[in-house]
C-alpha positions in Angstrom: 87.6 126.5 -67.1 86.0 128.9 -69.3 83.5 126.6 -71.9 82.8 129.2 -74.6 86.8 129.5 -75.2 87.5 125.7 -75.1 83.8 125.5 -77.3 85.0 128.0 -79.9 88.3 126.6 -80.3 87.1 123.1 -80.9 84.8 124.7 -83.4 87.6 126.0 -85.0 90.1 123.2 -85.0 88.2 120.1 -84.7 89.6 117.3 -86.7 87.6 116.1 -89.4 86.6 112.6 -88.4 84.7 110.6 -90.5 81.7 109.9 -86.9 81.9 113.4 -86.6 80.1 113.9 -90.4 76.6 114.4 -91.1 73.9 111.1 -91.3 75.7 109.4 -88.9 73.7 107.8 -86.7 74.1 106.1 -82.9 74.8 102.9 -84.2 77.6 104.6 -86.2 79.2 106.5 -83.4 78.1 103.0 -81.2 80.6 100.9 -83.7 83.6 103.7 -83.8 83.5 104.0 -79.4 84.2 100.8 -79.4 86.7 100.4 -81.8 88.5 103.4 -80.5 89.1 102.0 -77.1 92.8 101.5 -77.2 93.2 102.1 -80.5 94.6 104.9 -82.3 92.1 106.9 -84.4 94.4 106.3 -87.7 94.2 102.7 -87.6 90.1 102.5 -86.8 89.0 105.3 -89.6 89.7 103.1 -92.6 88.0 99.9 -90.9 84.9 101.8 -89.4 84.2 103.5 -92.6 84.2 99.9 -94.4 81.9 98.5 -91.4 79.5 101.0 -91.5 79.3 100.0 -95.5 78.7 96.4 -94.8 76.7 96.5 -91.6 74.7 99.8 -91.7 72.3 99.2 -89.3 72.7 96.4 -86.4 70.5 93.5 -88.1 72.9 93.7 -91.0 75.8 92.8 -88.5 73.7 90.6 -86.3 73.1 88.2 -89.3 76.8 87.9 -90.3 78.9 85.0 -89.2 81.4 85.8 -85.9 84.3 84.5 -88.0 83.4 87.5 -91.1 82.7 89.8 -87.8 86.4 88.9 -86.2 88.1 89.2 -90.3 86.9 92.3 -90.8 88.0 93.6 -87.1 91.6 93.0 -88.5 94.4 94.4 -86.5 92.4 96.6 -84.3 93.8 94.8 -81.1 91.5 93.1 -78.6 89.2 91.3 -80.6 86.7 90.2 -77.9 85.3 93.9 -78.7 84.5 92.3 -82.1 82.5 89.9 -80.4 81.0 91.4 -78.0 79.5 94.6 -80.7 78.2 91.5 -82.6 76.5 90.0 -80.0 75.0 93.6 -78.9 74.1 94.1 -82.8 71.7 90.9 -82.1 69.9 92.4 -79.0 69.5 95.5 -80.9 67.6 94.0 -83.9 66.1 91.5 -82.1 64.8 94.0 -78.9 65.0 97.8 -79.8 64.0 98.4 -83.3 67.6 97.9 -85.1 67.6 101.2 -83.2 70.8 102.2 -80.5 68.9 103.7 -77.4 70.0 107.1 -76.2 69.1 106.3 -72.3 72.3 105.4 -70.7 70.8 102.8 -68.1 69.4 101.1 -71.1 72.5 101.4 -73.1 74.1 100.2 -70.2 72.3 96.9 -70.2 73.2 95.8 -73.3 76.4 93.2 -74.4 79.9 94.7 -73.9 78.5 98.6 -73.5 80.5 99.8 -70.3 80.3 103.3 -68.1 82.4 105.3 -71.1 80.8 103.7 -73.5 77.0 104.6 -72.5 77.4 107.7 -71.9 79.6 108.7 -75.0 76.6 107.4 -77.0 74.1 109.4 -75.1 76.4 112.5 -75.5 77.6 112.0 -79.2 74.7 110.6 -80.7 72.1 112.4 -78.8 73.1 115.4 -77.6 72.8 114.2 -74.3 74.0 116.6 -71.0 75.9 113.6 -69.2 79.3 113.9 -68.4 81.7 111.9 -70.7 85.5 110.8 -69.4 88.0 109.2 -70.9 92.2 109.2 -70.7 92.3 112.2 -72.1 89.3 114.2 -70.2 91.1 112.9 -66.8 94.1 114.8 -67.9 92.8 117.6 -68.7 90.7 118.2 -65.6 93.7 117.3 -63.9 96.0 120.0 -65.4 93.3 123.0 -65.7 91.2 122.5 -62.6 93.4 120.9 -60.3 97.3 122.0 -61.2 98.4 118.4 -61.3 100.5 117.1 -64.2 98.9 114.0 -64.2 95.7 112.3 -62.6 95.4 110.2 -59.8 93.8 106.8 -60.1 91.0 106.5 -61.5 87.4 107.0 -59.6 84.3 106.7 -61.8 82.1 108.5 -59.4 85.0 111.8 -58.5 85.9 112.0 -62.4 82.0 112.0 -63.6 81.7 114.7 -61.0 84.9 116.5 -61.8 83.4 116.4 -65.4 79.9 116.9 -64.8 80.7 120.0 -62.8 82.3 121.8 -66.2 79.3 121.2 -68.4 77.6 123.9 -69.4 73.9 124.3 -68.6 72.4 123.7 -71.8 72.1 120.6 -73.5 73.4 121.4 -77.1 76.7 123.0 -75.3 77.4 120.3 -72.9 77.7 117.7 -75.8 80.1 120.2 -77.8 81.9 121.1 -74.6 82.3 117.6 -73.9 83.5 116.5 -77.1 85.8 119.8 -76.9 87.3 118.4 -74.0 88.3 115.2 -74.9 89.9 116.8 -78.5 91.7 118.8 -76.2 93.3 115.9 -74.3 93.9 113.9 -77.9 95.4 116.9 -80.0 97.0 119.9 -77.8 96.8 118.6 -73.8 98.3 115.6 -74.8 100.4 112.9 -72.2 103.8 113.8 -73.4 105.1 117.2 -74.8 101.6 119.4 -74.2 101.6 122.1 -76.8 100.3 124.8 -74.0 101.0 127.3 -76.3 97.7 126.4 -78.7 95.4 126.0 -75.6 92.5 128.1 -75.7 92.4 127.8 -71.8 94.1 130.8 -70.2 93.3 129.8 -66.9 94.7 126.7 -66.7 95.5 126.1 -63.2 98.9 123.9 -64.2 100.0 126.4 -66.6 99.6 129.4 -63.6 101.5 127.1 -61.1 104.8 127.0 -63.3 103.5 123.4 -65.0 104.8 121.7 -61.9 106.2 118.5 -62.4 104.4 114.8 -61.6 105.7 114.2 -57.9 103.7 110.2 -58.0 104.5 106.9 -59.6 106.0 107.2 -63.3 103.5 105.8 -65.7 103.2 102.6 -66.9 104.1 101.7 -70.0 102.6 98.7 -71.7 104.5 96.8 -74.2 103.3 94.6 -76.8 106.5 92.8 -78.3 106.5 89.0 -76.7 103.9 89.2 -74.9 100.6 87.3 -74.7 99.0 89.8 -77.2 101.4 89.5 -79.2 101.3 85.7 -80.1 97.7 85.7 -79.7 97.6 88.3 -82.6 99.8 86.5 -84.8 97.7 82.9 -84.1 94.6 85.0 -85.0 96.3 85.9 -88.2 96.5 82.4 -89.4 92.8 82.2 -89.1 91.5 85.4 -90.3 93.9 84.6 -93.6 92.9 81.1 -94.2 89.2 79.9 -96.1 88.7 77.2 -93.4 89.8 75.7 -90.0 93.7 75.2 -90.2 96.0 72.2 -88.9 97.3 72.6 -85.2 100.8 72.7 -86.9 100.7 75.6 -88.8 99.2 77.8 -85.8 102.5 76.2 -84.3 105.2 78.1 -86.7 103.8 81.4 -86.0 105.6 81.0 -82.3 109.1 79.3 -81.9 110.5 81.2 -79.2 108.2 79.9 -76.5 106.5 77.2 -76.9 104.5 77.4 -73.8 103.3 80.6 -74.2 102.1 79.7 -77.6 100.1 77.2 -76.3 99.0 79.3 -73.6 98.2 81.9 -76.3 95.7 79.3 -77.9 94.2 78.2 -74.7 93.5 81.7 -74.0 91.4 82.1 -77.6 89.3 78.9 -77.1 88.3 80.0 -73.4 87.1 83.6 -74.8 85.5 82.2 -77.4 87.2 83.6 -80.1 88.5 80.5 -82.2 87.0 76.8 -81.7 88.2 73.0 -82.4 86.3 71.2 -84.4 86.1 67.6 -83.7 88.8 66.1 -85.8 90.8 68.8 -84.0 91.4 71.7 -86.5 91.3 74.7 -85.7 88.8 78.0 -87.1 87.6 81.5 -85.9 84.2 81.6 -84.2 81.4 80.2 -86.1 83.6 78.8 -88.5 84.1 75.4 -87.1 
């Protein structure tokens, strides 16, 4: 894979993301990562630029109430992230300055920062040479250096070392490269319908072979309507909308269908700590019991 193409076309077509701007700092790029995971960019833009309003640095956020933190996250999906970035805002101000380190052992010991997470940081926000993979960087690698439509499973330490063995020897180009990479997988290499004809690769080992067709598994695809998530979501909604803890019985409209998995839906948000009972047995968002 030849870097100064794939560097030269990112530098061309980037998109224009708001992280990607000038004076954006590590806690910035820190709060978009993990808003991004599983979510689409469209839906986190709008929300991350009204965060990083409110809570510029991590003492603003770690000061806030869990129950403002979880409102604001809004429909972004998974809200334990919500959480988790609050609590992480705390050891931040409380043990590093109100400053996100750029060492990913460090980074890694911190609330709710994982392998990906770490590492983008380190790469994004300092200019770090580690290697950075994510959905899209796995099928990429897949397609140019290995011919495979698809990846295999993943393996943490084969895909850093599939990655790390692209990155170019400097520091400055192996944090473009590696955000080339992953624009790449999100814009032109993408899962369905790849648009081979705008890749700036020309020796794309998948294209060369024909674009051979996935012989494993289909993928998986997850589904969201009547699921768990779903009624979870919709419980949620009832508590980010409402000034104070709520009767059990209006949680109880939101899901007719199946009443056990409503209540199972609720059990599930007091066990991860994301909604609590106060003692005459309302119901509120964290911290707002």
């Amino acid at each position: 894979m030849k870097s100064s193409a794939l560097i030269g076309w990112y530098e061309r077509q980037a998109r224009d993301l708001p992280w990607r701007r000038d004076g954006v700092t590590a806690w910035h790029i820190l709060m978009s990562e993990i808003m991004l995971q599983q979510t689409p960019v469209a839906r986190v833009a709008p929300i991350w630029e009204q965060w990083v309003e409110r809570w510029p640095v991590p003492s603003a956020m770690a000061t806030a109430n869990q129950g403002d933190v979880l409102r604001a996250w809004g429909k972004l999906g998974y809200p334990r992230r919500a959480l988790r970035l609050h609590e992480c805002a705390g050891v931040l101000a409380a043990e590093h300055g109100d400053v996100v380190p750029g060492d990913v052992d460090v980074l890694l010991s911190l609330p709710g920062i994982g392998a990906y997470t770490a590492r983008a940081v380190a790469c994004f926000a300092y200019g770090q040479r580690v290697p950075v993979v994510d959905t899209n960087v796995r099928r990429v690698i897949a397609r140019a250096v290995h011919g495979a439509a698809e990846p295999g499973n993943p393996s943490t330490t084969r895909d850093l070392a599939d990655a790390e063995a692209l990155l170019p020897r400097t520091r400055l180009r192996a944090a473009v490269f590696s955000a080339a990479l992953m624009e790449l997988g999100a814009t032109v290499c993408t899962a369905r319908n790849p648009d081979c004809g705008r890749c700036p690769l020309d020796d794309c080992a998948w294209t060369l072979a024909g674009r051979p067709a996935h012989t494993g598994p289909p993928r998986k695809v997850q589904k969201f309507a009547g699921t768990d998530r779903q009624v979870r979501g919709k419980l949620m909604d009832v508590l980010r909308g409402s000034h104070g803890p709520v009767e059990r019985a209006l949680l109880d409209q939101v899901w007719l269908t199946d009443t056990a998995q409503r209540d199972r839906a609720l059990d599930s948000l007091l066990v991860d700590g994301l909604i609590e009972q106060t003692d005459d047995g309302l119901f509120a968002l964290a911290g707002e019991a």
